[in-house]
N, C-alpha and C positions, 0 to 999 in steps of 0.2 A: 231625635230629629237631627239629621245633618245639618251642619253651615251649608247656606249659599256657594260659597267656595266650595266644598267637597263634590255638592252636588251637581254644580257644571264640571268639574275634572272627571267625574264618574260618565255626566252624559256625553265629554267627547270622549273618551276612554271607548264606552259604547259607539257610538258612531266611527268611532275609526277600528275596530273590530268588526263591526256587522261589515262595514266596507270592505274590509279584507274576506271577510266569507262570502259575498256576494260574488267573487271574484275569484275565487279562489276553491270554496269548499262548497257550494252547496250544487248538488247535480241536478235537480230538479230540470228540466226543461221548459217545464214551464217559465221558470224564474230568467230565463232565456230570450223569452219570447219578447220584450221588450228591452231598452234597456235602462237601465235601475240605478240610481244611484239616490244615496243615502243625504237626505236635506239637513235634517235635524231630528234632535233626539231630547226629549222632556220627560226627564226622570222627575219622581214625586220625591217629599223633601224626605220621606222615608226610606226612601232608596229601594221599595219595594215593588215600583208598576213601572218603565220606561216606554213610551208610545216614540214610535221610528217613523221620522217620515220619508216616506220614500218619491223619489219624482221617478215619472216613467214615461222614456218616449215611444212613443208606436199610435196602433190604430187605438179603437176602443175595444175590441178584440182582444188586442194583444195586453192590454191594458189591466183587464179583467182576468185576463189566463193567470197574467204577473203576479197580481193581487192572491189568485187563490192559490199558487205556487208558493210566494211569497207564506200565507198562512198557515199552509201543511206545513213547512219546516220551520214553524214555530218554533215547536220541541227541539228541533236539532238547534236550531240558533241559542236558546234560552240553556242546553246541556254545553254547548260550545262556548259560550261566555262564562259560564260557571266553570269550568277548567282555564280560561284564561284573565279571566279580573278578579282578585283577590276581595271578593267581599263575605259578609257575615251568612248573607241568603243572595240569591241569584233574582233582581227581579223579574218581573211577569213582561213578557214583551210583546207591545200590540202592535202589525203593522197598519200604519194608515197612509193614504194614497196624499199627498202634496201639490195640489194642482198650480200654485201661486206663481210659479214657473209660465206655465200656460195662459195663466189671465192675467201675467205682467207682458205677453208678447201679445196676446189680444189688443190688452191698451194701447200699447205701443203703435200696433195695425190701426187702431179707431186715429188715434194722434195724427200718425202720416197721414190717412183718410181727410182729414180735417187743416191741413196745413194747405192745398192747391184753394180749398172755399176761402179760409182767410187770408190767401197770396190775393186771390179775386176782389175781395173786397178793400182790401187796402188799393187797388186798383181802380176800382168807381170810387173812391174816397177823393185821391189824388184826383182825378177827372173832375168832379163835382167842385173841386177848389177852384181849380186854372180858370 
């Protein structure tokens, strides 16, 4: 079992490597189709599975193309970290979609939404006093 310490230096190690492939090395077009960049990365304390999350802007289209681009070049991500991070074994790498990006600007929309009702209200408040 690794320290807590190893294994956050391992998952940014990972996340700024798959960044660099993203950008760099992987051709896929689909991977293209949207664009992608690398949220967080949560290796297990065995250093053996790391799930990547990925945020993706575009439609839902392109979203999905991402994803299954994204997961063909498993193999080449998972053989491409094994030549560049010096560990015992190479974990298993799963990509998963990170939407929290998208439902922290939703709330944010609902928030504004809801600021002109309670400008309103604080307005019959004041009136109802006078």
């Amino acid at each position: 079992m690794a320290t807590g310490r190893r294994v956050s230096r391992v998952a940014s190690l990972i996340k700024r490597e798959i960044s660099q492939m993203l950008l760099n090395d992987i051709k896929d077009d689909r991977v293209g189709a949207g664009m992608v960049s690398v949220t967080d990365v949560d290796v297990s304390g065995d250093l053996q599975h790391a799930k990547v999350f990925v945020s993706i802007y575009g439609t839902d289209e392109a979203r999905a193309e991402t994803m299954e681009g994204l997961r063909s070049a498993t193999p080449f991500v998972r053989s491409e970290l094994g030549q560049r991070v010096r560990l015992r074994r190479t974990p298993e790498v799963i990509f998963l979609e990170d939407r929290s990006l998208e439902r922290g600007d939703r709330i944010l929309h609902l928030i504004d939404q809801l600021k002109p009702l309670s400008s309103s209200m604080d307005e019959e408040d004041i009136g109802a006093e006078e």
